[in-house]
Backbone bond lengths (Angstrom), bond angles and torsions (degrees), N, CA, C in turn:
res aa  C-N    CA-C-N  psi(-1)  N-CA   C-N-CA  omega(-1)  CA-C   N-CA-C  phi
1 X - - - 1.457 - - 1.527 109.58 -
2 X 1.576 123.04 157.54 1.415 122.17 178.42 1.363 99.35 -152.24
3 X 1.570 108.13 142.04 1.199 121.71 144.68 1.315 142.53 -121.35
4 X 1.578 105.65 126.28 1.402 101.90 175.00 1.950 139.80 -40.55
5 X 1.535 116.85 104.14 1.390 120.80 177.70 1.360 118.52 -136.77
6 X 1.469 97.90 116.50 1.448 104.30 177.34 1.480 103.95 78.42
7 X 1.316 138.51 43.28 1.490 125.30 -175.22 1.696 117.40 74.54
8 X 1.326 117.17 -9.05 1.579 100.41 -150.97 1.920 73.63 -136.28
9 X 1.776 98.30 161.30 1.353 103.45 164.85 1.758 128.22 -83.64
10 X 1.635 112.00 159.88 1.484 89.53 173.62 1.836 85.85 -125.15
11 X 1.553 112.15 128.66 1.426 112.57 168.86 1.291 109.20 -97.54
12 X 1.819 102.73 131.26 1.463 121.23 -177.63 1.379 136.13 -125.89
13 X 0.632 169.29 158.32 1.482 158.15 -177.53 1.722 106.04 -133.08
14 X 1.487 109.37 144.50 1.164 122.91 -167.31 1.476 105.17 -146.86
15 X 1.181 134.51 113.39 1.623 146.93 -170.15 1.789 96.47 -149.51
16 X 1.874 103.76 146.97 0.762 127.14 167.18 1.645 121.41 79.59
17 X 0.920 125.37 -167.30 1.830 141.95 168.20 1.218 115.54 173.47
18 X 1.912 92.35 151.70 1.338 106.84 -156.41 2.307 99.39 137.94
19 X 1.273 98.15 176.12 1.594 98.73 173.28 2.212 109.11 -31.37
20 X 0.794 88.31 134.68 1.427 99.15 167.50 1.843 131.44 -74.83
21 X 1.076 123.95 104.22 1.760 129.69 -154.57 1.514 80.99 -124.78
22 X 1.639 107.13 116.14 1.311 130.52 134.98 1.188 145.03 -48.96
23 X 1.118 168.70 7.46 1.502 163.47 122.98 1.648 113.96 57.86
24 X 1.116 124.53 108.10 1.184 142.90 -179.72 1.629 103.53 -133.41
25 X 1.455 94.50 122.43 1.985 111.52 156.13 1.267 124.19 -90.45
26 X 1.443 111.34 167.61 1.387 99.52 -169.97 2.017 95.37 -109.64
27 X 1.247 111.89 -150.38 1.625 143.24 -160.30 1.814 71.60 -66.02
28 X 1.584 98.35 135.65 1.318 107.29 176.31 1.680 155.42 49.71
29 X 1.764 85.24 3.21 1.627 90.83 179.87 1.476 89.96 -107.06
30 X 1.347 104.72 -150.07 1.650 114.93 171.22 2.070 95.45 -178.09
31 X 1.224 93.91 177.13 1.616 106.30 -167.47 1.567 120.21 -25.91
32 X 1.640 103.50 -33.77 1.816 95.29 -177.76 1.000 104.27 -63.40
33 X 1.412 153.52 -31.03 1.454 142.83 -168.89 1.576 113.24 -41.81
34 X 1.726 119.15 -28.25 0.901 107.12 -169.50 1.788 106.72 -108.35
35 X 0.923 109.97 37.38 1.643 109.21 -177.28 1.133 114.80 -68.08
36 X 1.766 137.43 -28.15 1.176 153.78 -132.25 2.097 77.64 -100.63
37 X 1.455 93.11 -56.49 1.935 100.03 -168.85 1.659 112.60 -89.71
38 X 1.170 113.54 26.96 1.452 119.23 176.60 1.635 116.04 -73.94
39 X 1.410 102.39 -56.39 1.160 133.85 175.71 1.639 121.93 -26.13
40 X 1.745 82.75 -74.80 1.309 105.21 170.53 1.596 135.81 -62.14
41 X 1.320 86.94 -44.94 1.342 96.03 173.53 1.605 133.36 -88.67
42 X 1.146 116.75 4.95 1.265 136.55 166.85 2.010 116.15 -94.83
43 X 1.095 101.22 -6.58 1.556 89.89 166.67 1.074 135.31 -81.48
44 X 1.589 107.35 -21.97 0.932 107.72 160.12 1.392 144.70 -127.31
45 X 1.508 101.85 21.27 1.751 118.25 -158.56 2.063 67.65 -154.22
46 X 1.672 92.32 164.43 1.336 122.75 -160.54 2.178 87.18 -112.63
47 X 1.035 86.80 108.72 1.269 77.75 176.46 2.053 124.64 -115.42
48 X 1.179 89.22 154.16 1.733 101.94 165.75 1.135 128.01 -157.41
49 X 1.230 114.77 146.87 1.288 162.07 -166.19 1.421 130.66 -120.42
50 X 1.604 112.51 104.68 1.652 114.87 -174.58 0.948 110.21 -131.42
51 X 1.364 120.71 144.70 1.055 136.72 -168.35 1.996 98.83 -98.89
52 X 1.549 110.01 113.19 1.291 120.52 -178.44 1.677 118.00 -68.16
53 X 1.097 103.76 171.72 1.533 117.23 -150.10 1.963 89.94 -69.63
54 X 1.400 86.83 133.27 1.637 98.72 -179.06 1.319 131.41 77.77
55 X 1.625 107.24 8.64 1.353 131.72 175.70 1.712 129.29 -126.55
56 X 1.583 84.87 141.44 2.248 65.87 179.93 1.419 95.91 88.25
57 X 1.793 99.92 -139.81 1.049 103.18 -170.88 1.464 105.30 -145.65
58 X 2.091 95.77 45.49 1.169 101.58 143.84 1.573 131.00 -108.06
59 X 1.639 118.23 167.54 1.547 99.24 -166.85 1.947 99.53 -81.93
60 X 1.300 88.65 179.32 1.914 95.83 144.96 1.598 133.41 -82.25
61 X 1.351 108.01 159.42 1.425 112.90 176.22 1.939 108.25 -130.38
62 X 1.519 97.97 63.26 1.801 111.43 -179.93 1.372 87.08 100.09
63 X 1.837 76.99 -173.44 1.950 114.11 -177.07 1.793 106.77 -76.42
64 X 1.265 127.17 -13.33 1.308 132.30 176.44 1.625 127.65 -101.04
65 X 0.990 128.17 50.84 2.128 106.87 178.81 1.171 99.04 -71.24
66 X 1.437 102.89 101.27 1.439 112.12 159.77 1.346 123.48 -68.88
67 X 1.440 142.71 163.67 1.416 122.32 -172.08 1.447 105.69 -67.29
68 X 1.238 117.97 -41.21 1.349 131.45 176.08 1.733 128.61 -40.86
69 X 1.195 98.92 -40.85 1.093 138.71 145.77 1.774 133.26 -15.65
70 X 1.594 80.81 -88.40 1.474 110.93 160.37 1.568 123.86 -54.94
71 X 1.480 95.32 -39.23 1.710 103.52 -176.94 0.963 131.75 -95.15
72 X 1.951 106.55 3.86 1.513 123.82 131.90 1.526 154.06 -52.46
73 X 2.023 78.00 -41.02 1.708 97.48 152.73 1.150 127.05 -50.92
74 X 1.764 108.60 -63.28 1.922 115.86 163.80 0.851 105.97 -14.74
75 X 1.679 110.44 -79.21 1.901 104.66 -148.58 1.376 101.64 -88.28
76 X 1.068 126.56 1.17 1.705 105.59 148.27 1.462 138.39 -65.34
77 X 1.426 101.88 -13.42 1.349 117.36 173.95 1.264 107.05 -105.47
78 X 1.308 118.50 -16.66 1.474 106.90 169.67 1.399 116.51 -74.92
79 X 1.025 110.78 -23.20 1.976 123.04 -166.23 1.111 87.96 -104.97
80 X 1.178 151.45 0.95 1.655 137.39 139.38 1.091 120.52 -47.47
81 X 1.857 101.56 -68.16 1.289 116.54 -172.59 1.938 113.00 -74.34
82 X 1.299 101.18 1.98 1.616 112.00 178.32 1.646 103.19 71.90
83 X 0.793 121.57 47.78 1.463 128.60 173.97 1.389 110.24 -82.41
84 X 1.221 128.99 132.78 1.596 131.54 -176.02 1.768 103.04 -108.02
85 X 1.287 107.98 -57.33 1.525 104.66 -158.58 1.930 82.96 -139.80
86 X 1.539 109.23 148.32 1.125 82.72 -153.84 2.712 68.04 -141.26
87 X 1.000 117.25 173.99 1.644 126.02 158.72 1.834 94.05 -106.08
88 X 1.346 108.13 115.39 1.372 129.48 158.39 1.444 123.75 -71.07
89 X 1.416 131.37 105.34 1.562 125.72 149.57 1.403 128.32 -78.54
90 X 1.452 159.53 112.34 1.301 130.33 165.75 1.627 106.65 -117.90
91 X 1.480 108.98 129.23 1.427 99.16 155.13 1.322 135.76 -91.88
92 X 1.587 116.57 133.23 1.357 104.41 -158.87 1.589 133.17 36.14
93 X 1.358 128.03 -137.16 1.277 114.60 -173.54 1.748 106.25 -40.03
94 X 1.338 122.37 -13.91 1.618 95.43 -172.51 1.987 97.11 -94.00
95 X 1.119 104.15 -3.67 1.523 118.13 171.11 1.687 94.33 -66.33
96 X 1.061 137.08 -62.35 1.607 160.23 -158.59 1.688 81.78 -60.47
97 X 0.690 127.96 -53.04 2.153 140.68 -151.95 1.492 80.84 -90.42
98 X 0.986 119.75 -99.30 1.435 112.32 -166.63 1.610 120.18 -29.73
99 X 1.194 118.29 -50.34 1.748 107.61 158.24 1.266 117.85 -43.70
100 X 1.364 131.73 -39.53 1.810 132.62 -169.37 1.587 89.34 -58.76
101 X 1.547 93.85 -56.11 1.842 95.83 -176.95 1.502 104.65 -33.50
102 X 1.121 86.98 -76.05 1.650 98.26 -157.72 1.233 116.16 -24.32
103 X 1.342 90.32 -66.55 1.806 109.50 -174.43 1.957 117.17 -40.90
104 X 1.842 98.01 -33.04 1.249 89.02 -170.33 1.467 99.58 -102.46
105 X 1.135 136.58 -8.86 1.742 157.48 -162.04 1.375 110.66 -141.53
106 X 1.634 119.46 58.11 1.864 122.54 170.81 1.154 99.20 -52.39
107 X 1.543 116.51 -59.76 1.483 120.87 -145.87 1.302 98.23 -101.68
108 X 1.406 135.38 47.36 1.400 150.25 135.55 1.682 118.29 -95.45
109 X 1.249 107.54 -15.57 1.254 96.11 -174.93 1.717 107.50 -111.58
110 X 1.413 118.39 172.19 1.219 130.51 179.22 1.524 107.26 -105.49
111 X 1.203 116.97 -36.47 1.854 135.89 -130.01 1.214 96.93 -171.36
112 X 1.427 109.17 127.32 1.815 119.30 150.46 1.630 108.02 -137.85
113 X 1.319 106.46 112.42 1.355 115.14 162.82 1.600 120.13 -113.46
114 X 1.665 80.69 109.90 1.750 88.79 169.90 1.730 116.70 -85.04
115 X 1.476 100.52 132.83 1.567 115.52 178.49 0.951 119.02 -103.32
116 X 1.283 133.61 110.66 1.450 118.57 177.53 1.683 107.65 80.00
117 X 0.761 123.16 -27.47 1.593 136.12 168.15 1.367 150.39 -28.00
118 X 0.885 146.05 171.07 1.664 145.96 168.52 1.128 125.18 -161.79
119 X 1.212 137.84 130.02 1.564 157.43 -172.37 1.620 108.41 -76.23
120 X 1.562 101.72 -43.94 1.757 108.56 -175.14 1.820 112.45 -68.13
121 X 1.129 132.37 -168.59 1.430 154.33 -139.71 1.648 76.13 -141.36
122 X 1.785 96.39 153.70 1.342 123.96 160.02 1.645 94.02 -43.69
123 X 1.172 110.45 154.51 1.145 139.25 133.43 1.492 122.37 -70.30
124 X 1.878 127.18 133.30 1.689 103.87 170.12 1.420 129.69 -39.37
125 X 1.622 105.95 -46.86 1.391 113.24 -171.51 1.787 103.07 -60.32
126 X 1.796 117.42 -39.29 1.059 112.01 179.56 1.864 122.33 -53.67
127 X 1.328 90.89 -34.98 1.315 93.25 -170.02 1.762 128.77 -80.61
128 X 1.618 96.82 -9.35 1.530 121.03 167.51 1.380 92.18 -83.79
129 X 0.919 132.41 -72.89 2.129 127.52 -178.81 1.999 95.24 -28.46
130 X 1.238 117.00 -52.23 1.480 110.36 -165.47 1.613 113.72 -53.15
131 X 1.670 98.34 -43.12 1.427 118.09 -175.35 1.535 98.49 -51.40
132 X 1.086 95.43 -72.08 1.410 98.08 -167.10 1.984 127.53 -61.22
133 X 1.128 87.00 -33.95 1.555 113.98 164.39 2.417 89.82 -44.86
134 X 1.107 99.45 -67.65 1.489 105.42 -177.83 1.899 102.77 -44.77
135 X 1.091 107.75 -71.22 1.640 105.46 170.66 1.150 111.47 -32.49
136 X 1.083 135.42 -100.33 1.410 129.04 166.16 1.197 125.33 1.57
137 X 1.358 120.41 -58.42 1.381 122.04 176.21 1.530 111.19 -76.53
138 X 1.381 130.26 -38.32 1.063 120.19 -163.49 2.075 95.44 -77.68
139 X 1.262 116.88 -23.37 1.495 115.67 156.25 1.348 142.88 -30.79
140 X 1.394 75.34 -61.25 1.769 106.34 -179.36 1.286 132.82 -164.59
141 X 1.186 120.42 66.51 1.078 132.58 -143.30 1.903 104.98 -61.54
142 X 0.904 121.18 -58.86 1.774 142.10 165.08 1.783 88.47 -19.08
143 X 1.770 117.00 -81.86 1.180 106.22 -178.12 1.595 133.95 -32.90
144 X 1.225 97.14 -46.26 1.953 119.84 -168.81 1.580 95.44 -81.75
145 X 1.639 149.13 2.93 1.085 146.03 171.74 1.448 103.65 -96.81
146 X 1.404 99.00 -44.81 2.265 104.46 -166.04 1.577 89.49 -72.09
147 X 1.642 136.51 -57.93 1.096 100.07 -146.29 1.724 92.10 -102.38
148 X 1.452 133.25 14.39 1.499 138.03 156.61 1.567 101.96 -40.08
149 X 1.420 108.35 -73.89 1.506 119.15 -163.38 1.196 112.47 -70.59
150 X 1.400 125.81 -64.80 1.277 105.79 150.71 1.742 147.69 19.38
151 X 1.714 87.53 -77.19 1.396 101.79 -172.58 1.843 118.69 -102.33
152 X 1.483 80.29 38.99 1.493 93.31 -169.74 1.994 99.55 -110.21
153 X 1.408 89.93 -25.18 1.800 100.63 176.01 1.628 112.14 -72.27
154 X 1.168 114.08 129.40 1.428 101.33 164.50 1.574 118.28 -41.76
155 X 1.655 120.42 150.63 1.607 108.85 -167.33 1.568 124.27 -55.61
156 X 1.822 106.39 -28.43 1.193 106.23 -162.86 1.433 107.82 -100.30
157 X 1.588 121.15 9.61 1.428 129.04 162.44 1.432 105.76 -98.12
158 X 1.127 125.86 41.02 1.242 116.89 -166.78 1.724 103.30 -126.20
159 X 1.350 115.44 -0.50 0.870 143.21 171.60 1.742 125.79 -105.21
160 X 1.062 106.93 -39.12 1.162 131.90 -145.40 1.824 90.69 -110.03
161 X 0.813 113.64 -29.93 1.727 129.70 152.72 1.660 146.87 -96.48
162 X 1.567 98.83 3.88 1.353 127.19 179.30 1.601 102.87 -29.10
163 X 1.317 138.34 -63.10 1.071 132.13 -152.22 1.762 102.94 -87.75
164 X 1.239 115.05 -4.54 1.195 104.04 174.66 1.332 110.43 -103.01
165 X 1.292 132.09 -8.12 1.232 152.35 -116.53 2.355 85.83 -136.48
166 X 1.283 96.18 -33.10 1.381 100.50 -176.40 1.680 99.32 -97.50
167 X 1.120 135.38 -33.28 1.152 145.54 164.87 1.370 134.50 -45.34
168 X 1.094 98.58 -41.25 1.564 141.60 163.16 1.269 117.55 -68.26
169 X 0.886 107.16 -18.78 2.122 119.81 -172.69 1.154 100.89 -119.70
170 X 1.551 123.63 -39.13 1.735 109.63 168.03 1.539 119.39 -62.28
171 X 1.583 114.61 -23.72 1.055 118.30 -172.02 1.367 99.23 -65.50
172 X 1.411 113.99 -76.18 1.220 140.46 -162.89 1.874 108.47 -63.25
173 X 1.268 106.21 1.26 1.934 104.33 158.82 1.194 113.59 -98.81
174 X 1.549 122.86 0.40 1.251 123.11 168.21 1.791 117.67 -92.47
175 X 0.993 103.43 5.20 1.538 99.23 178.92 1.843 106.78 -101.06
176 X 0.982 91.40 126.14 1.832 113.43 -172.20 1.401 112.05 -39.97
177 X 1.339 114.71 136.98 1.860 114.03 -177.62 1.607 96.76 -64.81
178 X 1.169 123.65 -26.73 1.988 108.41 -178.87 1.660 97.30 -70.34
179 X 1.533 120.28 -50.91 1.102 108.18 -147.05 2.380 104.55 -74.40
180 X 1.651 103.62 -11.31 1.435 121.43 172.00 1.864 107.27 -54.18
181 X 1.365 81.88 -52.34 1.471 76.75 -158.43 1.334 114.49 -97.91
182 X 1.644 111.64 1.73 1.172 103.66 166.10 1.918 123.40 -87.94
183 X 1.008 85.34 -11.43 1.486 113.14 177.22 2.127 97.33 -63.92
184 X 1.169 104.51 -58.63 1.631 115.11 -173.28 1.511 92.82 -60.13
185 X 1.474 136.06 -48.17 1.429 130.43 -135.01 2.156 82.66 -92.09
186 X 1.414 100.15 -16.66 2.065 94.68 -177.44 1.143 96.98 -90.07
187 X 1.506 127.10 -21.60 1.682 107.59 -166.79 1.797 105.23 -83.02
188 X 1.341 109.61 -32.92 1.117 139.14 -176.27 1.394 119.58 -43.24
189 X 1.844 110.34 -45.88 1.345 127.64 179.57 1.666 104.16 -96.54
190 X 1.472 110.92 -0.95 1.841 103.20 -149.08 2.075 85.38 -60.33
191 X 1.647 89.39 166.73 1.357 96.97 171.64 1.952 112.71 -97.43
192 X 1.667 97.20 168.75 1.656 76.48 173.76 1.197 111.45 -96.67
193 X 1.206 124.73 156.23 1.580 135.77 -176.65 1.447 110.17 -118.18
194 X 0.971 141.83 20.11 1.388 145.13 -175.94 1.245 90.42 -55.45
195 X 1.644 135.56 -55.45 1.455 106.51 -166.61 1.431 122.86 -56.44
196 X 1.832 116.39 3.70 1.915 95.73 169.72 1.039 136.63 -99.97
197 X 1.637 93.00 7.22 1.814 114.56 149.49 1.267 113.89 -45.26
198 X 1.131 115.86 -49.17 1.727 119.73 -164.98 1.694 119.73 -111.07
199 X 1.481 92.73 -7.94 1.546 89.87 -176.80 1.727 105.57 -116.61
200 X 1.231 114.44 -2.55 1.632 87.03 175.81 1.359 136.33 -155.27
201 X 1.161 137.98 166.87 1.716 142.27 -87.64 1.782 78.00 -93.20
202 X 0.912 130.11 -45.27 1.803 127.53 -164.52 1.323 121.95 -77.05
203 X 1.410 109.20 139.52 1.885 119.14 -162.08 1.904 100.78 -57.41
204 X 1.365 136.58 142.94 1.088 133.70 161.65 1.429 125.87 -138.29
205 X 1.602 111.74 142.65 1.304 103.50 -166.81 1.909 107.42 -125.46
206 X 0.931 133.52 136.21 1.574 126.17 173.44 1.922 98.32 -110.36
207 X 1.418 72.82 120.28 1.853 82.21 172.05 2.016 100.12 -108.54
208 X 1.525 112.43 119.06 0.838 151.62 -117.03 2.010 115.30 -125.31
209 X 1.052 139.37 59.55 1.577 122.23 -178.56 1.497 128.51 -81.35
210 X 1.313 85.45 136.61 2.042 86.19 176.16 1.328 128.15 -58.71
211 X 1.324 102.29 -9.89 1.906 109.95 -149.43 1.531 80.30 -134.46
212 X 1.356 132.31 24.68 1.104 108.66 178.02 1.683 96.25 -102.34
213 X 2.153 96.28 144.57 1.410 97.75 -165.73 1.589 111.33 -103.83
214 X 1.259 107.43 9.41 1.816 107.33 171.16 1.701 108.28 -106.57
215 X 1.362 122.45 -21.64 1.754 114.11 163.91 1.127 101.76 -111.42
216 X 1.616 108.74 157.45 0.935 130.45 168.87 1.544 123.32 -89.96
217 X 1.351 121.95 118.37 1.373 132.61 -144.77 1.519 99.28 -66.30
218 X 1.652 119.23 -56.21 1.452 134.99 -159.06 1.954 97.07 -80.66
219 X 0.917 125.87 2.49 1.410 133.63 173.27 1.285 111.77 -108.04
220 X 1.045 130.95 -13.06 1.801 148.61 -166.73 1.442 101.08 -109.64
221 X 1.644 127.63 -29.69 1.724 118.58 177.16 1.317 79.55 -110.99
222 X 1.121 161.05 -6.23 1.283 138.16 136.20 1.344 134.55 -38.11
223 X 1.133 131.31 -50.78 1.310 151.62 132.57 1.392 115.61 -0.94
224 X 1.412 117.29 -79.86 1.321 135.97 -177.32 1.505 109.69 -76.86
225 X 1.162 130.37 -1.57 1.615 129.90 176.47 1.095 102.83 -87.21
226 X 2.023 115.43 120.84 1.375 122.12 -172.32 1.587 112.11 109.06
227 X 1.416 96.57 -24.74 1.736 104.73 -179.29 1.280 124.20 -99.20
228 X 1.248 132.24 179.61 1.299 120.73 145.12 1.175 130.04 -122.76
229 X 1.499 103.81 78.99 1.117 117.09 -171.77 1.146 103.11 -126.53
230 X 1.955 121.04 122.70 1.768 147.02 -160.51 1.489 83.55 -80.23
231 X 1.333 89.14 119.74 1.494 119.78 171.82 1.636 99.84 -107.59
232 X 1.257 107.07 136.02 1.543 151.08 155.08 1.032 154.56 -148.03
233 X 1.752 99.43 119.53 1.546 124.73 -134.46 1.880 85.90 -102.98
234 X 1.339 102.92 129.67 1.732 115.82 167.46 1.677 96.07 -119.30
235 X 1.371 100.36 167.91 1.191 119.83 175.05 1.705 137.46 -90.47
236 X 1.517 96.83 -5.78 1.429 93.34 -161.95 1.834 100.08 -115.41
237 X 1.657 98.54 -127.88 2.155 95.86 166.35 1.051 116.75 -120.66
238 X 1.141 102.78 -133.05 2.017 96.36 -151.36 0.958 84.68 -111.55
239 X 1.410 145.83 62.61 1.380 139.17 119.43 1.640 104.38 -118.59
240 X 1.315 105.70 68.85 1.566 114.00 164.99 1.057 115.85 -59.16
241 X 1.385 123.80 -39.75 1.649 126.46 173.92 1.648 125.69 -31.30
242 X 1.685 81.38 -34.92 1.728 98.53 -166.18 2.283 106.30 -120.51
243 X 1.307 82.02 -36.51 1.619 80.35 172.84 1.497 101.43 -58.07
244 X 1.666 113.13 -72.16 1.704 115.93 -162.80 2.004 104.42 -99.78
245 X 1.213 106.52 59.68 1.529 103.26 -171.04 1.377 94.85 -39.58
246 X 1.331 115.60 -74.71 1.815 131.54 -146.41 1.935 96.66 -54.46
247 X 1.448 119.31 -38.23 1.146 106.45 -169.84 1.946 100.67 -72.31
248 X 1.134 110.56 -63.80 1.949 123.39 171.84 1.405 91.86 -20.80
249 X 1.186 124.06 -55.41 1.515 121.84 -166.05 1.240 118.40 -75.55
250 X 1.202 106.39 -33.99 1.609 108.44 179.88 1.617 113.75 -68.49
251 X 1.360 88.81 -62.54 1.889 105.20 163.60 1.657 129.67 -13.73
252 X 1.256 74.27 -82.25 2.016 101.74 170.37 1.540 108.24 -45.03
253 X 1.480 112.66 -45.54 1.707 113.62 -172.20 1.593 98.87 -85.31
254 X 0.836 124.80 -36.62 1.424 107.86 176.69 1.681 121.86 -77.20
255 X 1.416 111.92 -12.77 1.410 117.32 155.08 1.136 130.14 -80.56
256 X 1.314 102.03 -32.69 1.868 104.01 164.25 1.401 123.63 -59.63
257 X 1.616 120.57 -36.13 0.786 131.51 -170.31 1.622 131.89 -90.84
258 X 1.745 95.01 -27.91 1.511 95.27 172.47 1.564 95.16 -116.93
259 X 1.733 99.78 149.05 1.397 141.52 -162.41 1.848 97.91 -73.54
């Protein structure tokens, strides 16, 4: 499904009824990521899934998607579909989007679970990696996708996940060099939001890896100390989705489900 915003399309997917479950991807995937949790999670909650600005097989809107941005797109598709209050997932950058939400839409949400995620702002050093991360891509973009995803698995799932791991990279060479790097130039500026850890009205949970090599683990239960926000700790990287499916899945449904 698509809706027209701002000139450009937004592609969405809509399955099931019942409570409303958000679906957010992160930097370079788009909606198939979640095919594995469609299933499940649509029997009993109404679910969706969008593919964010410059991904999938939605277009861009300029050289910038700011998160803010992006989390304009959301609730344009939410106020399509008449959505009032909705349980939020984002992985990584769609973790980043779902905070913009938040921040500007508390009392739209039920649930925010960050995956793979972070509440804080670039770091400087982070934000020189982005720059350059852009060089790279604007180089060669094909190169900076195969060994991106890749090196997003812990080393010794990196094997041990090959076929998803190649799947994942076909996806993610189809998303447009504007919509790549505009994606880097929003994460780059995003602000930090840590205060909606502590300040607001809806249950939140960050599911969490040790071995993951793009957050930093001891900065991530930092975060949540002082809050109450359900921490869950996995073992592997920041593709928990796909390293620890059965646990992500279990997780998520038992947060959706209890109050």
């Amino acid at each position: 499904m698509t809706l027209e915003y701002k000139g450009t399309l937004i592609n969405y997917s809509d399955s099931g009824k019942g409570n409303a479950i958000v679906l957010l991807h992160g930097f370079l995937e788009n909606i198939s990521i979640w095919k594995p949790f469609i299933e499940t999670f649509s029997k009993k909650n109404r679910l969706i899934c969008i593919d964010l600005l410059g991904h999938g097989k939605t277009g861009c809107l300029g050289y910038v998607h700011s998160m803010e941005l992006m989390a304009e797109a959301v609730e344009a598709v939410l106020k399509h579909l008449r959505i009032r209050r909705s349980t939020m997932i984002g992985h990584s950058m769609g973790g980043y989007v779902a905070l913009a939400f938040a921040e500007k839409n508390p009392d739209a949400l039920k649930g925010l679970c960050l995956l793979n995620s972070t509440a804080v702002s670039d770091t400087p050093e982070k934000q020189i990696n982005r720059d350059r991360a852009i060089v790279a891509v604007k180089q060669n973009h094909k190169t900076f996708i195969k060994i991106g995803i890749s090196n997003l698995f812990r080393p010794k799932n990196r094997i041990i996940f090959k076929t998803q791991i190649k799947e994942l990279t076909k996806e993610a060479l189809q998303t447009p060099l504007q919509g790549i790097v505009a994606a880097l130039e929003g994460m780059k500026i995003r602000d930090n939001r840590e205060a909606l850890l502590h300040f607001t009205p809806f249950k939140k949970m960050m599911i969490i890896s040790k071995n993951d090599p793009v957050l930093d683990y001891k900065s991530l239960l930092e975060q949540a100390e002082g809050t109450e926000v359900k921490i869950i700790e996995l073992p592997d990287g920041h593709m928990s989705f796909i390293e620890n499916e059965s646990e992500v899945l279990h997780e998520i449904m038992y947060f959706i489900e209890n109050k």
